[in-house]
N, C-alpha and C positions, 0 to 999 in steps of 0.2 A: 379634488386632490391634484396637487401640481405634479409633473413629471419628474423634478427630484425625487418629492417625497416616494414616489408610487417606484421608483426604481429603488431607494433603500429599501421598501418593504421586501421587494421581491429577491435582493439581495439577503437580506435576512432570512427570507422563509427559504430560500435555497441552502443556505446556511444550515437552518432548523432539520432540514429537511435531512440532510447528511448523517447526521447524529440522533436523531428519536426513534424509535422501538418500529415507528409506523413504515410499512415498504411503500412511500410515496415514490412515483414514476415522477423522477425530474422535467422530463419532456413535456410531461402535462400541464404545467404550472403555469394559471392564468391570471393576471389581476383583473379584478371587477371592482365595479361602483356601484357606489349605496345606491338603493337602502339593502342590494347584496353585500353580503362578507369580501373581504378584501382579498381573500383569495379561493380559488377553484382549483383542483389539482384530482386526480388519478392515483388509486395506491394498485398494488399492482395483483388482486384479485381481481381488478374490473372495476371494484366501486368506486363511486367519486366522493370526494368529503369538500368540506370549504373549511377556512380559517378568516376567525376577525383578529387582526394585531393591534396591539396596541405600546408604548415606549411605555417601560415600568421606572417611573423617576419619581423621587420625592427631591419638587420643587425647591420649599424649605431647606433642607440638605443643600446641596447644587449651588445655590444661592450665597450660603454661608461659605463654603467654600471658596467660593470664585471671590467675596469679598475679602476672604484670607487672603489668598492669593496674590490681590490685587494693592494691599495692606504691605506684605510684604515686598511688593516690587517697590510702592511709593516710599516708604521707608530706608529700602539698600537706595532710591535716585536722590532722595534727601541729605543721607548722608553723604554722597560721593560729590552736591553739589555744596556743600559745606565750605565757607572760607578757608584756607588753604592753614590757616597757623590754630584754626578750632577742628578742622579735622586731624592735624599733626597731635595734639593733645586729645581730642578723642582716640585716637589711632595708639596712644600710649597707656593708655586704661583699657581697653577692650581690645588687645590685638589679640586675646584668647580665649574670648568671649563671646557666647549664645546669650541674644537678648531677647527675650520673649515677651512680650507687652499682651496683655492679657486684658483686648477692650471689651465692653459690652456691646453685643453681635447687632442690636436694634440702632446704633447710632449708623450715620451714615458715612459713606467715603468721605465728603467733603468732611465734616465734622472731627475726625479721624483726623485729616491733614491739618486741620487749624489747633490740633494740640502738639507735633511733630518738637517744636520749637520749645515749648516748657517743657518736655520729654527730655529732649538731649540736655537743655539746662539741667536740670535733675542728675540727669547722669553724667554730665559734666562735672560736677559739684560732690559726686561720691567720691572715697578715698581708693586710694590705687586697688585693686583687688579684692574691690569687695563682691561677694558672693550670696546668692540666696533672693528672698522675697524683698521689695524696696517698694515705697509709697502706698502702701497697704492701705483700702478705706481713704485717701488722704480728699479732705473734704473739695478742694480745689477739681479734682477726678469724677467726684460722685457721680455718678450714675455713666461716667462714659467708659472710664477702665478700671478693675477692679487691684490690679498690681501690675510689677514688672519681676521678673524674673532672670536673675542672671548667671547663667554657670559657665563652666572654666573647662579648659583642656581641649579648646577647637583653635583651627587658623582663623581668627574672624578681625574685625566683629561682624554677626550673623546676627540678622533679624529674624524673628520668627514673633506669629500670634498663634493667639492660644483661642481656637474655636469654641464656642460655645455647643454645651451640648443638649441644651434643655429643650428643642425643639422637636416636636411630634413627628413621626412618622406617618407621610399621606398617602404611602402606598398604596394600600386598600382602595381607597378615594380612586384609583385610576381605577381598578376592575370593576369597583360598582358601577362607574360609569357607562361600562361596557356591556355586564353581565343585566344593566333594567334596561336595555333598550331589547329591538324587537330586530331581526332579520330577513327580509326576503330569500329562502332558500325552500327547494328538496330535498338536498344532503344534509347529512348528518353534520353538525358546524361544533368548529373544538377554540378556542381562546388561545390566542399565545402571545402574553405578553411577555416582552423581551429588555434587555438592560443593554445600553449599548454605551457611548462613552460618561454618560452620565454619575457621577458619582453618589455609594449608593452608603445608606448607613449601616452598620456591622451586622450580618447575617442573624445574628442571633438577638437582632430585636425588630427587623421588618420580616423573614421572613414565617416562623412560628405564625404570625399575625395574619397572612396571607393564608396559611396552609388550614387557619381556622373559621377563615371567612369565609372559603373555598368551600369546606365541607359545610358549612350553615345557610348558602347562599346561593352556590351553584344548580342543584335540583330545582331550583324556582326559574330559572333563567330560561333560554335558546339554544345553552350549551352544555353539549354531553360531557366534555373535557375542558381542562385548562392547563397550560402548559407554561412553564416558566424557562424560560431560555437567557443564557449569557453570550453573548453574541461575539464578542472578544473570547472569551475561553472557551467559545461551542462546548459549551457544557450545559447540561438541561436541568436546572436547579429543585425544581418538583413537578411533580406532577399530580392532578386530582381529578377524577377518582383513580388512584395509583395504577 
């Protein structure tokens, strides 16, 4: 493990360590390397415990975003590099206008940018004001974006895409990883996977899934606990066995 990484852990389990039920002696708080747990620490009856961490991300997610994102920046630099008398006429259809282009998530950035140009054509070519769903299915699109969407009553024009949501949730996937391997320890060893700027899919469909894999999965394992921690909100999201 590099010295980066091995200092955000410990920045994190000090973190953790603030906010969970457990009386960990801060002072104590040691990193170790495998095949030990990645952390040693002191609670403050005397005993020692260890912790393995690990980042709680779905990949997937993260991924999709960042190419929103990045969707939306190449889009406002397209349009701002626009010849000067086709953005004065874009600029008079859409000055109060959220445009939301609704691609399909599997195409790639570049792919994206080589449609940019029939895009604005399209929307050049609409009448002043027009509102709602546009280029539906339209066969020239297939398979790259599914619509454009345009609504009214902002300062714009505003680009915006519209993420897909059909992608699975790999959360789990990080704790089993965690929870079949083996530890070199004598203390009692507890799991705390954590969330840190990663973005993560809406509570109420990664986590239920964790809390149930936790109870079917964790008694098999190295580890007597697992803990979920949000790292930005120090807030400790669950815990199992509670």
């Amino acid at each position: 493990m590099n010295v980066s990484q091995a200092k955000t852990e410990l920045r994190i389990f000090r973190s953790f360590a603030e906010v969970c039920e457990l009386p960990i002696d801060v002072m104590t708080i040691e990193k170790r390397e495998p095949p030990e747990p990645d952390i040693l620490c002191k609670i403050n009856d005397g005993g020692t415990i260890t912790f393995e961490l690990t980042e709680l991300i779905d990949r997937g997610f993260a991924n999709m975003i960042g190419k929103q994102n990045d969707t939306k920046t190449r889009l406002d630099n397209y349009y701002f590099d626009l010849p000067m008398d086709m953005k004065k006429d874009f600029d008079s259809l859409y000055s109060d206008a959220i445009i939301f282009i609704n691609f399909n998530n599997s195409i790639s950035m570049r792919q994206r940018e080589m449609l940019f140009s029939n895009i604005f054509n399209n929307l050049l070519g609409l009448e002043s004001g027009s509102e709602g769903n546009f280029l539906k299915d339209d066969p020239q699109y297939r398979g790259k974006f599914r619509w454009i969407t345009i609504s009214r009553g902002v300062n714009g024009p505003i680009f915006d895409t519209v993420p897909a949501m059909s992608i699975g949730d790999s959360t789990t996937s990080v704790i089993e990883s965690k929870i079949n391997k083996n530890y070199l320890t004598e203390y009692p060893l507890h799991l705390l996977a954590y969330i840190d700027l990663n973005p993560m899919l809406p509570d109420h469909i990664w986590l239920p899934k964790i809390e149930k894999f936790l109870a079917n999965n964790l008694k098999n394992s190295d580890f007597e606990k697992a803990w979920i921690f949000d790292f930005h909100k120090k807030e400790i999201r669950c815990s199992f066995p509670c």
